[in-house]
N, C-alpha and C positions, 0 to 999 in steps of 0.2 A: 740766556746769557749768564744768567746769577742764579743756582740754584736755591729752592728755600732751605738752605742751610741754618745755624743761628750766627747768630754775628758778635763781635766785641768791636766796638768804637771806639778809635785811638786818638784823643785829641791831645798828645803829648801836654806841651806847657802852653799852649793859648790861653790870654789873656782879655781878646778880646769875644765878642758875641758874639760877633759876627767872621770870627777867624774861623768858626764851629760850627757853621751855618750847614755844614757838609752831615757832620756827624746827629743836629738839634733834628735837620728835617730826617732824616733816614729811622732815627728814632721817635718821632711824634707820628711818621703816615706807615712802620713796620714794629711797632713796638713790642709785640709779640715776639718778633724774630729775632728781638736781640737780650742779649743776656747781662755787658757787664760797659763800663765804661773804662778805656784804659788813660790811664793820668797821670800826672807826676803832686808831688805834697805840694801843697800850697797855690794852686789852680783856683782863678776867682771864678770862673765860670765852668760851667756843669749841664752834659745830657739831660738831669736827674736817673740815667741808670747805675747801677750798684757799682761801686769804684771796686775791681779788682788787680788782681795780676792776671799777668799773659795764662800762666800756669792756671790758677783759678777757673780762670773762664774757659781754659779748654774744659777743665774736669767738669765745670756746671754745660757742657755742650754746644760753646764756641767753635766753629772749625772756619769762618773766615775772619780776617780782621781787616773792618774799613778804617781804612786812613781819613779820618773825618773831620780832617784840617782843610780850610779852605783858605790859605796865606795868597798876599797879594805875589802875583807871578805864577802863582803854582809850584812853588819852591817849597823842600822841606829844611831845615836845618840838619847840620851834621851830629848832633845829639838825637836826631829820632834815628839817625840808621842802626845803631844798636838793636835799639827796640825791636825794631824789621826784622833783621837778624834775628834776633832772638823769638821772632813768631815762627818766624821759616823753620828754625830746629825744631823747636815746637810739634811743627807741623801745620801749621794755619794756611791756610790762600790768603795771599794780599788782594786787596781790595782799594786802586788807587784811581783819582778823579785829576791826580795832576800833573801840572805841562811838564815837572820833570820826570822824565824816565825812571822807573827802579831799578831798568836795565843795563841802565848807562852808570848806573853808582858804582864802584870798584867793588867797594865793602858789601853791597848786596851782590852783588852779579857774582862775587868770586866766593860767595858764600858755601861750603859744602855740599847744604842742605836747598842750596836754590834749581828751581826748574822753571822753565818758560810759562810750562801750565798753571803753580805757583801763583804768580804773579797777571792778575788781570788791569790790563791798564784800558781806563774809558778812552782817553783821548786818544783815540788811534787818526785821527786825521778822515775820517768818511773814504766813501767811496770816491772817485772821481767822475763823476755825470754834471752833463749840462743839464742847464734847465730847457724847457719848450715853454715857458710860458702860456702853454695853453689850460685853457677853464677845465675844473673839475669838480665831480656832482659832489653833494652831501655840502654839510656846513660846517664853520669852522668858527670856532673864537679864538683872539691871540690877548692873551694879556701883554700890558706893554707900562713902561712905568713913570718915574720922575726922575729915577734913578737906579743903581743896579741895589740890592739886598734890600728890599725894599716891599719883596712878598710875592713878585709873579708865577714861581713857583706853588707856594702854599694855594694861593687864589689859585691857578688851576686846577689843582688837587681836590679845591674843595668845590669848585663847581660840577668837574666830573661826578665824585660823588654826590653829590646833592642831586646831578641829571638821575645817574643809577638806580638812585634810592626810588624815583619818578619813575621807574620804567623805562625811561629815555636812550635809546641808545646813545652809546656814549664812550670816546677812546680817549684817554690824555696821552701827549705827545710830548716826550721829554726832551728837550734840548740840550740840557746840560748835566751833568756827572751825577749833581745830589739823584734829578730828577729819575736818571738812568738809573741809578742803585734801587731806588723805592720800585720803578716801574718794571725794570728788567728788558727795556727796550730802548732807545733812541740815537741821537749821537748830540756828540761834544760839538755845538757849532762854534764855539771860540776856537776848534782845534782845525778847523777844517779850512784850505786855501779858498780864499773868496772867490775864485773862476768857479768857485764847485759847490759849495753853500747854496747857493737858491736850488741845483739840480739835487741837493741831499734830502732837503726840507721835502719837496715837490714830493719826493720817495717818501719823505717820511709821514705826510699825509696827504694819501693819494687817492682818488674818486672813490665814493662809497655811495648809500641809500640817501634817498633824499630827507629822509626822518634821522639821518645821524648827523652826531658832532664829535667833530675832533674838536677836542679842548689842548691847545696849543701852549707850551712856556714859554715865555716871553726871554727876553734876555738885555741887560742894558738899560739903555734909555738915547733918545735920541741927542737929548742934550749933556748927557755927561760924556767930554771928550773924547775919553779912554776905552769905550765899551762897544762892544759891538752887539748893531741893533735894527739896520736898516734891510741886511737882506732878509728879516724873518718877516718884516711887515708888507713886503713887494711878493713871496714865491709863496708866503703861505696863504696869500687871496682874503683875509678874514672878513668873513661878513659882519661878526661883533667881537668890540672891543671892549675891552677891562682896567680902566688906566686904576695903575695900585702906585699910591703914596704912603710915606712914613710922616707922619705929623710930628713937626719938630725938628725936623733936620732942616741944617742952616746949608752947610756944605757938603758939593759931589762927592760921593766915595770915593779915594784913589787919588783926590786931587787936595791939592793944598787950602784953596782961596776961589775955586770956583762955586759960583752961588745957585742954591737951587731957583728951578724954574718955576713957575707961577701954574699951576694947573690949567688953567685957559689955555695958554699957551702950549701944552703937553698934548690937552686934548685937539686942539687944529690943527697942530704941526701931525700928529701921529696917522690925523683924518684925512689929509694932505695926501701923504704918502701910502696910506692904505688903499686910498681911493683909485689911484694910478693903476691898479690891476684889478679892482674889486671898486665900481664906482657906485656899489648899493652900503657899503664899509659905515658900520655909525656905533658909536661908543654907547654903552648900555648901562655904563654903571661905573663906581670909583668902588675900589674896594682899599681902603684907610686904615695903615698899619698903627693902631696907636698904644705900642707897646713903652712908649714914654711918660706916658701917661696913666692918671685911675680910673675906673670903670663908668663914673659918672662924669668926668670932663670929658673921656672919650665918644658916650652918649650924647652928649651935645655940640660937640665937634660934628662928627657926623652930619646930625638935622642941620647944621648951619653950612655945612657944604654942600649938602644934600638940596638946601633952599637955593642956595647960592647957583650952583651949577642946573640943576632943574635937572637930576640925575640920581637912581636911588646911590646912597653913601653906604657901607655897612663895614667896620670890623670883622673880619670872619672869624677870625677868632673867638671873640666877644657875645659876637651877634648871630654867627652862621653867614652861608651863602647862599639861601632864600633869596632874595631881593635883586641879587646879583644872575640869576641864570637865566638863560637865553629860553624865548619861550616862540609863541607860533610870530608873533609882530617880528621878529630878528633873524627870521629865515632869508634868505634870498630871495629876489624876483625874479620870476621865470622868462 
């Protein structure tokens, strides 16, 4: 879908961390592939790649530029359509992950220099299939969270890896935009009508060897109002699960004054509904974002949840996803 082209990351004027979430992971799991970061002066947060211009980075060997804003809605501001603009003269392929169309903007669409090919957009909406509900071979893991930005992305990333590295056969399964950019395969399930979501997933990981794993992204959480998170845990069947928390966070993403959940609670609620299609479904591990934190409270965080829930704990970051990967005990029963 995405050729290995090099890339420029446009994270205009975000200010927050997690507004960049789009453009931090595309750069942390392709960082070879990309050359420049595109920004405006006085930008608190940063890729860490080389702040250029649009012009710059074609000449160092940019030819797409990912729109690496990930704003609540999927909305961009009317100060980045210039920009846009000005990659399309350029000559750049856009490279967008959001619910607004670039096709739909005046300003871009009436562009001289715009073409349909130009412009790649993830959220196309999937295909249209039902599901069949029925069983299929090979194994699966789904991370699933406390909350949405929270690491189910990264956590499966680095489990896949960490199987590979083992010899283990092994596919990650992107759900969402960032994830589709790094991988070059999946679909947008926020984008897709829920008659048609569990039939997309089902496609999108579907029978294989009894020695594989699709490693699944999660999306959401089950408790954060606004997110959607139930059809991945019914159609993807997961035989293990990866509940990944952010330590420190008081309140849901997106939400004003709702409070987060308790992990007890994250993990029965999640095993509940997992089990409903998959009644062998068992949680294998927490993987604990504690980027709030320093390298030695984060260290002790961990062992004391780890004691607490009777579950290995690990920062992947930090620590790696050892500890975290599915092994012969987390297979299925025959």
């Amino acid at each position: 879908m995405i050729n290995k082209d090099k890339y420029a990351l446009y994270i205009g004027r975000a200010d927050d961390i997690l507004d960049i979430k789009t453009a931090n992971g595309f750069s942390y799991w392709r960082k070879d592939d990309c050359v420049a970061e595109i920004t405006f002066t006085g930008n608190m947060v940063s890729t860490g790649q080389p702040v250029m211009t649009l012009k710059e980075a074609w000449d160092k060997g940019a030819r797409k530029l990912i729109l690496g804003i990930a704003t609540p809605g999927g909305k961009i501001n009317q100060e980045d359509f210039a920009p846009i603009c000005d990659a399309l003269g350029i000559g750049y392929t856009i490279v967008s992950g959001l619910h607004m169309k670039l096709a739909e903007i005046p300003a871009i669409l009436n562009h001289p220099d715009y073409k349909a090919e130009k412009v790649i957009e993830l959220r196309n909406g999937g295909k249209k299939i039902m599901a069949t509900g029925e069983k299929r071979q090979g194994n699966r893991l789904l991370t699933v969270g406390t909350d949405c930005c929270v690491g189910k992305m990264f956590t499966a990333l680095s489990i896949h890896a960490g199987l590979q590295q083992r010899g283990i056969k092994s596919t990650f399964r992107a759900t969402g935009q960032t994830g589709m950019m790094i991988a070059e395969s999946g679909i947008c399930a926020d984008a897709i009508i829920n008659d048609f979501l569990p039939g997309n997933i089902e496609e999108l990981s579907p029978s294989n060897d009894s020695d594989h794993w699709d490693i699944i992204e999660g999306q959401g959480s089950l408790f954060n109002p606004v997110a959607v998170c139930i059809e991945l845990l019914h159609a993807s069947q997961p035989d293990a699960l990866v509940v990944c928390h952010e330590w420190g966070r008081k309140i849901m993403d997106g939400t004003r004054n709702h409070p987060m959940p308790q992990l007890q609670e994250v993990i029965d609620l999640n095993l509940t509904f997992a089990r409903m299609t998959n009644p062998h479904a068992k949680v294998i591990g927490i993987s604990m974002n504690t980027r709030r934190t320093d390298k030695k409270t984060a260290e002790l965080i961990c062992r004391e949840t780890e004691d607490l829930y009777g579950l290995p704990c690990e920062d992947i970051v930090r620590h790696g996803s050892d500890r975290l990967l599915p092994n012969e005990s987390n297979e299925k029963h025959s």
